[in-house]
N, C-alpha and C positions, 0 to 999 in steps of 0.2 A: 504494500500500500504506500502509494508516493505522500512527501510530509505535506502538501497539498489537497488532497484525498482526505486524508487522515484527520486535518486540525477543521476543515470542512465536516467529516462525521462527525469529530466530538462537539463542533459549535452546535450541528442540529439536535446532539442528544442531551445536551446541555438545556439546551432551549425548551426543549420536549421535559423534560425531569422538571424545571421552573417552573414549565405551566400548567402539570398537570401536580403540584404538590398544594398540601394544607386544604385551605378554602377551594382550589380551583378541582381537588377530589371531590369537593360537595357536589360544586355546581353541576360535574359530570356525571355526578350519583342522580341527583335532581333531574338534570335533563332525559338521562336515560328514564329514567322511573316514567316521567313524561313522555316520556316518545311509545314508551310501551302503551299506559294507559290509554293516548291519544290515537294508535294503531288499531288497539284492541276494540275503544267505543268505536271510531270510524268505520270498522271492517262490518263490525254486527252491526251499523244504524243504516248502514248502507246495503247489506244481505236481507237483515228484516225487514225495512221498512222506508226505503230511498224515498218509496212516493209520495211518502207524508211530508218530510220537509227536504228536497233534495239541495236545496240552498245552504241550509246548516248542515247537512251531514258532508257537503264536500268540502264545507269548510272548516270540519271537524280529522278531515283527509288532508287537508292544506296543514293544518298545525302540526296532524301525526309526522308530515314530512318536513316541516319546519324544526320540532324537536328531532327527528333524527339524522338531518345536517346537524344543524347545531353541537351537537352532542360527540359526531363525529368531528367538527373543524376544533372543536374545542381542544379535541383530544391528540388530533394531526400536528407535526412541527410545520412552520416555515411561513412565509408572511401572506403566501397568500391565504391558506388555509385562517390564517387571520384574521387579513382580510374577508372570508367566508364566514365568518364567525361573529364579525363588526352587521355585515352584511342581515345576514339570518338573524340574530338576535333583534334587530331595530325591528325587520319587516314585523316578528314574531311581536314585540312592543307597539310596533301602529296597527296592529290586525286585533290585536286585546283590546285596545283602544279602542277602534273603530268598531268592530266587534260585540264588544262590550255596551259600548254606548249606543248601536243598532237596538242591539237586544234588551234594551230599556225603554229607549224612547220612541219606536218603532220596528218591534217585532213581528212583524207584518211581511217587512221587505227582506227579512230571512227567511218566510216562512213559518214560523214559530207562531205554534195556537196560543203561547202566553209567555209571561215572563220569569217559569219555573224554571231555577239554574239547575234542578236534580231532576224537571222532568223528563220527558222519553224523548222530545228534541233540541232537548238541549245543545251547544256545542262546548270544546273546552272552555269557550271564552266568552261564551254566554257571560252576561252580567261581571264583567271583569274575572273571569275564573272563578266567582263562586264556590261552581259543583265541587274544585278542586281548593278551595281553601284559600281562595284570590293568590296563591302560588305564581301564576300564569302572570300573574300584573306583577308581581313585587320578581322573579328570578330572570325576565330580562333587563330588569333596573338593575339586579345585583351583578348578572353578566356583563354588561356595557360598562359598569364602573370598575370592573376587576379585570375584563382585558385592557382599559385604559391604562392599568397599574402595570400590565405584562404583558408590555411591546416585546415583537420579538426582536431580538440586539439585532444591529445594523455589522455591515462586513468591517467596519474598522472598530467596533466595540472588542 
């Protein structure tokens, strides 16, 4: 292995160990846990019952795939993967948003017969994440402000 090769491997597993230690183990715990949950309700709302609100359930498909980017760039070294992860995180923040505030102030244009965050059309981010313990609203705030903390070093760091 040329010493070029080499100090290039160890900066990327450098950077990989930085960003997946302490708190950044949470968040990857958290997202995974989320990407599951959000697979699993999207998969059955969409096998059972598409036709009753197919507006939230594929936007309960949009999140499952939002948390498992996420979860993955989180967990990838290198900038851009970083980048994917600045990226995924915001959309996953202005879709809770928007989302959430649909699902209150006109539940209607999702489809949704009412404004139950636990009932049967619900999405993750119904009512700000609700169903899931408003988690959905507060762990892309904590993501956005923890990869802020852990740019990945630059080539002359």
């Amino acid at each position: 292995m040329s010493p070029l090769t080499k100090s290039a491997s160890e900066r990327a597993q450098r950077t990989r160990t930085r960003r997946i230690s302490g708190i950044g183990r949470v968040l990857v715990f958290v997202y995974g846990v989320l990407a599951l949950a959000a697979t699993g309700r999207s998969v059955f709302q969409i096998i059972d019952r598409f036709d009753e609100a197919p507006v939230a359930f594929t936007l309960s498909a949009v999140a499952a795939v939002v948390y498992i980017v996420a979860t993955v760039a989180l967990v990838a070294p290198g900038r851009v993967w970083y980048r994917v992860a600045w990226v995924t995180i915001t959309f996953e923040l202005v879709g809770v948003l928007v989302i959430g505030s649909l699902s209150l102030f006109a539940p209607a244009a999702l489809g949704l017969h009412d404004v139950d965050p636990f009932g049967r059309d619900a999405t993750v981010w119904s009512v700000y994440g609700m169903g899931y313990l408003f988690v959905p609203l507060v762990l892309p705030i904590l993501g956005l402000v923890w990869l802020r903390g852990h740019r990945p070093r630059t080539e002359a760091s």
